[in-house]
C-alpha positions as a printed Julia matrix, in Angstrom:
117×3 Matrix{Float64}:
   6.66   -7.38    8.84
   3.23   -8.57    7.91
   4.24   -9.98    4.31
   5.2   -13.55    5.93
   1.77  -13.28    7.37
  -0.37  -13.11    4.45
  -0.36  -15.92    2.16
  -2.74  -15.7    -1.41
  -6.18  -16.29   -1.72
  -6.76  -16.71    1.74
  -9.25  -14.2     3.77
  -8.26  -12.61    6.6
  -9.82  -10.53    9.46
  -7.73   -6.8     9.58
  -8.15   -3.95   11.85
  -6.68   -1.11   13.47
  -4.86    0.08   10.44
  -4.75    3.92    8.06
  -6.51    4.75    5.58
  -4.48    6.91    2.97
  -4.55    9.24    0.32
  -3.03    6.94   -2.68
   0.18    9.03   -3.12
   2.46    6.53   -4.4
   4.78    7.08   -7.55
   4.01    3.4    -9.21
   0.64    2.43   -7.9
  -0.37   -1.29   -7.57
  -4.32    0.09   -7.82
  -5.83    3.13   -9.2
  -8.24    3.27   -6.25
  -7.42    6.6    -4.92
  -6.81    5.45   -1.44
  -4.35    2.9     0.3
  -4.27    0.89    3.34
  -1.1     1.09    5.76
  -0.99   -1.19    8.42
   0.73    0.08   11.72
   1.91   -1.86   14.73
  -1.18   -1.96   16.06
  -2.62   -3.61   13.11
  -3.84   -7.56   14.19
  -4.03   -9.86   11.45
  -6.51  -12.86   11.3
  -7.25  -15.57    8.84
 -11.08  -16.35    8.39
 -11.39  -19.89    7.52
 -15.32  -19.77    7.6
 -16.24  -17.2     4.78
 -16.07  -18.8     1.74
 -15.57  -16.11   -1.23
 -15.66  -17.14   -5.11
 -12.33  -16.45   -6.28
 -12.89  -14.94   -9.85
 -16.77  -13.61  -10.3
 -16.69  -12.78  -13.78
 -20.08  -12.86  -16.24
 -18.61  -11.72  -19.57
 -20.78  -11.15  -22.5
 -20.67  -11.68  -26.17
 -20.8    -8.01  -28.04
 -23.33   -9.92  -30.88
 -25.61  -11.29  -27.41
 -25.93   -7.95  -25.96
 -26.63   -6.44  -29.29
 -29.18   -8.93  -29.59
 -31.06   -7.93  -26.36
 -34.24   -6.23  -26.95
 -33.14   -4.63  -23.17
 -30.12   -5.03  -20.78
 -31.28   -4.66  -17.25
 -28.63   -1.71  -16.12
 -28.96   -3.0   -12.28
 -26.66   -6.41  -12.93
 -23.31   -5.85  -13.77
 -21.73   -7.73  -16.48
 -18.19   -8.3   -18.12
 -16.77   -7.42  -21.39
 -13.56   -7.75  -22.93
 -12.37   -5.74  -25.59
  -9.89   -3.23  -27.48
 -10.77    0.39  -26.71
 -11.14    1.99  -30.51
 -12.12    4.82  -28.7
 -13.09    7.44  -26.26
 -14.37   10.99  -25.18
 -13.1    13.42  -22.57
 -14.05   13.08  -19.45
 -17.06   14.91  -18.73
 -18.91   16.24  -16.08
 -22.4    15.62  -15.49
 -25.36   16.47  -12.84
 -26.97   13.2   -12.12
 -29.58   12.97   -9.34
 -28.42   16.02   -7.96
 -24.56   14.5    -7.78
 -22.18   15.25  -10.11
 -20.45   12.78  -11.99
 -17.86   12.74  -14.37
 -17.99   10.25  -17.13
 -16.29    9.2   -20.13
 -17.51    7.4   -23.49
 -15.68    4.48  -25.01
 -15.99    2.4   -28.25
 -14.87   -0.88  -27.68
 -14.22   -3.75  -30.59
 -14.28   -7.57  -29.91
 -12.13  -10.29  -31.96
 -15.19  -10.55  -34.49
 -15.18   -6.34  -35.19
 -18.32   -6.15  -33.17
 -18.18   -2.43  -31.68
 -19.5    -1.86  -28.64
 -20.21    1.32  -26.81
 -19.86    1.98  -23.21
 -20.17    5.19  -20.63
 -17.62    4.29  -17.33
């Protein structure tokens, strides 16, 4: 119904549709919700925003080594093999709780890199 509608890397205008509990057997996200549009749902293209199609900053392993100090409030890219990783643990941060995992990442050069998602 709406799949005619929609055409790639456009932006459109939706409302009026459900928000879902993401309870599908092959998922095309790992977000743990889903949108469903209904009857109801209207459909606009918005041909004034203007949105960069790919935002990526990736980062050498050997640069951010070199960094004296990464500023933790911009978010940057990597790219690399996971060597590996911890179970997912739960943590009390500011009073929330968080669960978090450690990985070891490599890059083509066998720079290691560790990370906390």
């Amino acid at each position: 119904m709406y799949k005619p509608n929609i055409t790639e890397n456009k932006i459109y205008a939706i409302r009026n549709f459900l928000v879902l509990d993401n309870y599908q057997t092959v998922k095309t996200t790992s977000h743990p919700y889903i949108i469903q549009f209904i009857s109801k749902t209207p459909l606009r293209e918005d041909t004034k925003t203007e949105m960069p199609m790919m935002v990526y900053d990736f980062q050498p392993f050997d640069m951010l080594h070199a960094q004296r100090v990464i500023n933790d409030k911009t978010l940057i890219d990597v790219i690399g093999k996971v060597l590996s990783k911890s179970l997912i643990q739960t943590h009390i941060i500011n009073g929330r709780t968080d669960r978090l995992m450690e990985l070891t990442l490599t890059d083509p050069e066998g720079n290691r890199l560790g990370a906390v998602l």
